[in-house]
N, C-alpha and C positions, 0 to 999 in steps of 0.2 A: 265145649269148654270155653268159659271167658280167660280174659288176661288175667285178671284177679284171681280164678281158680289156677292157671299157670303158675303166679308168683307164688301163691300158697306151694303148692305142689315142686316148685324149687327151693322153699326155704327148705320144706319136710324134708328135702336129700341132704341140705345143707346141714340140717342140725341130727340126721345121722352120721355125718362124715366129719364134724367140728361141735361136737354137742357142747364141748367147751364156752364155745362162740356164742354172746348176746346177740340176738338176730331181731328184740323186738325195736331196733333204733335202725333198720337199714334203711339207708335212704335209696329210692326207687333208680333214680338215675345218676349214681355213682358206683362206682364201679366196684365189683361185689370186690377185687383183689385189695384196694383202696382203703375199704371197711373189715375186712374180717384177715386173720391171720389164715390165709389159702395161698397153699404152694402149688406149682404145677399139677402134681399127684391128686391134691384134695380137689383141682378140676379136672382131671381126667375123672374120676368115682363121680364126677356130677355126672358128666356125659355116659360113663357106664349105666349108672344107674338112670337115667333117662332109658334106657336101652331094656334093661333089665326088669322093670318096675311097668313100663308103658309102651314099651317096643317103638321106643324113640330113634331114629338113626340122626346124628347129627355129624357130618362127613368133617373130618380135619378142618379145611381152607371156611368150614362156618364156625368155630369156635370161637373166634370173633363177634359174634351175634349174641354170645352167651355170657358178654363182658360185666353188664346191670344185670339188675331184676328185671326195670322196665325192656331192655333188650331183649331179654331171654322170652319174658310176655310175647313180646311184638313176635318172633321167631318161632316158637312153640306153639303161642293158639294156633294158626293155620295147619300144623303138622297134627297136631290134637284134634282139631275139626275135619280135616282130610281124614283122619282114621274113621273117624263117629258114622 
């Protein structure tokens, strides 16, 4: 899986969880909290469904990595390609 399939693949959980939310203007590395109306809750249901969706584990103390799009790329592909 590239970076590129990763962002896709977080915007998809982003616009089940905020279908409300315009997502076709986000900018890669600013920070998804910054751009879109996401409370705590609506990042935790990212990392669930990371879990749920892809058997993603993404531990507390890394939710930080999950701040950007481009973040979430950089952190994901490697968990994405370790599964493959």
């Amino acid at each position: 899986m590239t970076k590129e399939d990763c962002k896709k693949l977080v915007i998809d959980i982003i616009a089940d969880i905020a279908p409300d939310e315009d997502l076709s203007a986000i900018k890669p590395d600013v920070r998804l909290r910054d751009q879109l109306q996401l409370d705590s809750m609506d990042f935790l249901d990212i990392v669930m469904e990371l879990r749920k969706r892809h058997n993603i584990e993404v531990p507390e103390a890394d939710y930080m990595h999950l701040a950007s799009l481009e973040s979430c790329a950089e952190y994901l592909t490697p968990k994405f390609q370790a599964k493959a």
